[in-house]
matplotlib code that plots the C-alpha trace (Angstrom):
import matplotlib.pyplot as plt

x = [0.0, 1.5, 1.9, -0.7, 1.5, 3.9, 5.3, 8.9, 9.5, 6.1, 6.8, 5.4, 6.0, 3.8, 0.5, 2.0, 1.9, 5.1, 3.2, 1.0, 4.0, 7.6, 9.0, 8.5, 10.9, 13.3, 12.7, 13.2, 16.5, 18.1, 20.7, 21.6, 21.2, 23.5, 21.0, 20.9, 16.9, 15.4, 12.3, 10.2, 12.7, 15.6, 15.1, 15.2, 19.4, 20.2, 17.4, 19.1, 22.6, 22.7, 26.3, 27.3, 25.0, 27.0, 30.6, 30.3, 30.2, 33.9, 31.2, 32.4, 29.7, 30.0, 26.7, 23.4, 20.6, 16.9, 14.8, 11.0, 9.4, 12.4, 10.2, 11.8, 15.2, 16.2, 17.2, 18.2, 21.0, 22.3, 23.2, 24.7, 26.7, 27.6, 28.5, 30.3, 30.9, 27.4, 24.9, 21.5, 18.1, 16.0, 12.2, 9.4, 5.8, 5.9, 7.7, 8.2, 10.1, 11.7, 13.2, 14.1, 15.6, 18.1, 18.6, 19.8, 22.0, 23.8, 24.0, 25.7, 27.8, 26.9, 27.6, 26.8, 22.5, 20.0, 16.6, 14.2, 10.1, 8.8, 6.3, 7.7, 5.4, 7.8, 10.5, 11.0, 11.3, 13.8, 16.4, 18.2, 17.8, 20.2, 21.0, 20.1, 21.6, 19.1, 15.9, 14.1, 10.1, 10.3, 6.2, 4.3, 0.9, -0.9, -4.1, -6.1, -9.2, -11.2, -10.6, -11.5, -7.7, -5.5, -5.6, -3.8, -0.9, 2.6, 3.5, 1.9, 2.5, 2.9, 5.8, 7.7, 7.6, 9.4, 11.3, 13.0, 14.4, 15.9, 17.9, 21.1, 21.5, 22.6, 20.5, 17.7, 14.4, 14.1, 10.5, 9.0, 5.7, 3.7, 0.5, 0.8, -2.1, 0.2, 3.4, 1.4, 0.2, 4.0, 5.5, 2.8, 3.5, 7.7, 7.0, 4.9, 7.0, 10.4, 11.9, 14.7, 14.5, 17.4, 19.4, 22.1, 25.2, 26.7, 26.3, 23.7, 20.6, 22.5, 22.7, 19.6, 18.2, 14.9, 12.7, 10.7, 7.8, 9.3, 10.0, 6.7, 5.5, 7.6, 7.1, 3.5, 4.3, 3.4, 4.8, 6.5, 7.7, 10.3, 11.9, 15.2, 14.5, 16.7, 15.0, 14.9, 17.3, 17.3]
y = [0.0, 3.4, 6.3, 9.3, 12.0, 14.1, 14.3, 12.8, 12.7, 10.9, 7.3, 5.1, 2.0, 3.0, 1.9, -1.3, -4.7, -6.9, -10.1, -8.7, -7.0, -8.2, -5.4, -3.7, -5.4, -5.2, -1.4, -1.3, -3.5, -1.9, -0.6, -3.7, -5.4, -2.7, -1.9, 1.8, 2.3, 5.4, 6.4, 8.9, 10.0, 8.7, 10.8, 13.9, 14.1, 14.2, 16.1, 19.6, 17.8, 14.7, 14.9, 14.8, 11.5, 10.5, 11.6, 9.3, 6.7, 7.6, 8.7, 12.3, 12.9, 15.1, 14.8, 14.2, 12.7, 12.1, 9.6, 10.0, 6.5, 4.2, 1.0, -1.7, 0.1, -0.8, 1.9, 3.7, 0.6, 0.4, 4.4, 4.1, 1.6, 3.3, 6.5, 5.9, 9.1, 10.6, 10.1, 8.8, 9.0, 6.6, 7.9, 5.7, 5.9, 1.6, -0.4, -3.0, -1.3, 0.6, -2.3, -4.2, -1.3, -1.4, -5.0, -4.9, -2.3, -4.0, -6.9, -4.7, -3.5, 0.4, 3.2, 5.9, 5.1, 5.5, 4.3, 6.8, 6.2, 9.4, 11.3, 13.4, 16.2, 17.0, 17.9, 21.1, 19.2, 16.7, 18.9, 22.4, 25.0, 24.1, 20.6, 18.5, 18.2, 16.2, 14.6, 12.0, 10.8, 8.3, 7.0, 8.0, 7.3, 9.5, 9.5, 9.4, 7.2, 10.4, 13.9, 14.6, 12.5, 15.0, 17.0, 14.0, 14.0, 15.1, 16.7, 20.1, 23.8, 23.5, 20.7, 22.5, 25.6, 23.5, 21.5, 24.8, 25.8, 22.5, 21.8, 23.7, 26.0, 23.4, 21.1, 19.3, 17.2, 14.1, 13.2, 10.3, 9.0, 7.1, 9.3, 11.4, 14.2, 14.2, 14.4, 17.9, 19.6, 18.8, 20.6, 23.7, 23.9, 24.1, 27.0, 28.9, 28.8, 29.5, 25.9, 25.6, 22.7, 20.5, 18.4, 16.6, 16.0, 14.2, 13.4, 11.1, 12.7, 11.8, 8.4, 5.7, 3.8, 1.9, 0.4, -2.3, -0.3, 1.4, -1.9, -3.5, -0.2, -0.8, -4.7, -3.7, -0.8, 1.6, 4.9, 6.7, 10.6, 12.1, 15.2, 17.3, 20.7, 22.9, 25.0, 29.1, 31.5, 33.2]
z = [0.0, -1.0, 1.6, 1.5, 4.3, 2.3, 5.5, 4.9, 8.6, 9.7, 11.0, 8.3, 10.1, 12.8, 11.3, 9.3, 11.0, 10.8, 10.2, 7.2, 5.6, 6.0, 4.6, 8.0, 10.1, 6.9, 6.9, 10.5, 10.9, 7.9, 10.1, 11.7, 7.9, 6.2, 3.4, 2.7, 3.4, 4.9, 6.2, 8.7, 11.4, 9.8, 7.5, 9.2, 10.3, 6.3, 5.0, 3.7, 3.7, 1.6, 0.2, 3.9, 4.0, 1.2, 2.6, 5.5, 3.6, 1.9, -0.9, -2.4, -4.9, -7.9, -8.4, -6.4, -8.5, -7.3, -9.3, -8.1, -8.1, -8.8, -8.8, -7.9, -9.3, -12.5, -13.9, -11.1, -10.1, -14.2, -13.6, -10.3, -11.5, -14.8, -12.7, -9.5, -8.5, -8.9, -5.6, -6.7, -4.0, -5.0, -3.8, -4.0, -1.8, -1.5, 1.0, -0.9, -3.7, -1.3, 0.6, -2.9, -4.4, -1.0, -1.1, -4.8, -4.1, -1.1, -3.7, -6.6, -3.5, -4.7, -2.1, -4.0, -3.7, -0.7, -1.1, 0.8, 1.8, 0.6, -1.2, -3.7, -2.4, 0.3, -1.7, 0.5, 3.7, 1.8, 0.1, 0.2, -2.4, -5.4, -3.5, -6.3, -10.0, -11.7, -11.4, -13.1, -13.6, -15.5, -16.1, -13.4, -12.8, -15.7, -13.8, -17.3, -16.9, -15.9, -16.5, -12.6, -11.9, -13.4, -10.0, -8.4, -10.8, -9.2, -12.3, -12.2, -11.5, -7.6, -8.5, -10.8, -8.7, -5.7, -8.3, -10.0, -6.1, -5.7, -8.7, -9.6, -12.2, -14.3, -12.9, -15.1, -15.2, -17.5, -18.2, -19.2, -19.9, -22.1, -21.6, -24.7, -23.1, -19.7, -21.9, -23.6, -20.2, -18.4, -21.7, -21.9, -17.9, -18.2, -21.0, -19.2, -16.3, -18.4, -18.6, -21.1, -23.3, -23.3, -25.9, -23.8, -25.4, -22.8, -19.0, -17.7, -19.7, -23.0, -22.3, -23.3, -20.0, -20.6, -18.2, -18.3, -18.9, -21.5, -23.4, -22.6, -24.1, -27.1, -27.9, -27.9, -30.3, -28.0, -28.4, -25.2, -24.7, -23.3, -22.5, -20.5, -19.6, -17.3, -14.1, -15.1, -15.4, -11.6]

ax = plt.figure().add_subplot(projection="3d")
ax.plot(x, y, z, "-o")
ax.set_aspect("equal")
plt.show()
């Protein structure tokens, strides 16, 4: 069951029963286990300062990167692999993937990720002003079947306006979706609020990752979009 409180610092765990979800005692001995899983309060000591979270692990980043709903992290572990001295957040609102994203990362040995329990709506709570250097949305829920859904998409104005504090100047936002209407409004949004469109050359943005809903999309000849756009000029 996804979280509701955009709270990052709420105790999720609280209302969860161990023996109907065994995720929870994973979540709650990931300490003790070494996986790199955050939630609720333990969130709180890094939130503003994640390179520091980072640096204690004998992790320098050059880079911090936040991917909102990493799943159960497949892209997210290919591109901390590829790029070992770039930080990645993996931020997802379900245990489970939460947990497994961790777990896989332990596995792949990979300091430079954190897998967080969060709602992307507390991105002010979460991270400084010019912390981050990229984030990625990569298929998020469209919220299509009826017109009245759209208000629960994370994509809108409200988003972008926290979004465009967060990143650096250079900092960007890589969209993807297969929701072609969703794809329109994010793009109309970003120009009304003086986005920059961006064709990356190099760096992480210029490089192909596909999920596996981006290739079930395909095998089913299903067309996807996708876009980079840097935050406005201050």
């Amino acid at each position: 069951m996804p979280i509701r409180s955009t709270d990052p610092f709420h105790d999720h765990l609280q209302r969860l029963r161990p023996e109907f979800n065994r995720f929870v005692e994973k979540m709650r001995s990931a300490d003790n286990e070494d996986i790199a899983a955050l939630q609720g309060p333990e969130l709180q000591p890094w939130a503003k300062q994640w390179r520091t979270y980072f640096e204690q692990k004998q992790q320098i980043p050059e880079a911090l990167v936040l991917e909102i709903g990493s799943h159960l992290g497949e892209v997210i572990l290919k591109m901390a692999a590829d790029h070992p001295q770039t930080a990645f957040i993996g931020m997802d609102i379900t245990l489970k993937r939460v947990v497994k994203l961790a777990e896989k990362a332990k596995q792949s040995e990979l300091k430079n990720l954190v897998s967080i329990l969060a709602n992307a709506r507390g991105l002010d709570q979460l991270f400084a002003d010019r912390e981050l250097d990229g984030v990625l949305l990569f298929f998020p829920d469209p919220w299509a079947k009826k017109k009245r859904q759209e208000k629960n998409r994370l994509a809108n104005a409200d988003f972008f306006e926290s979004l465009a504090r967060k990143l650096s100047s250079q900092g960007y936002f890589w969209f993807k979706t297969d929701c072609l209407p969703y794809f329109e409004d994010v793009v109309q949004i970003l120009k009304d609020n003086a986005w920059r469109p961006s064709t990356p050359v190099e760096g992480l943005p210029s490089q192909i990752y596909t999920s596996r809903f981006e290739r079930l999309f395909r095998e089913q000849g299903l067309p996807s979009y996708e876009g980079v756009w840097l935050p406005p000029l201050s």
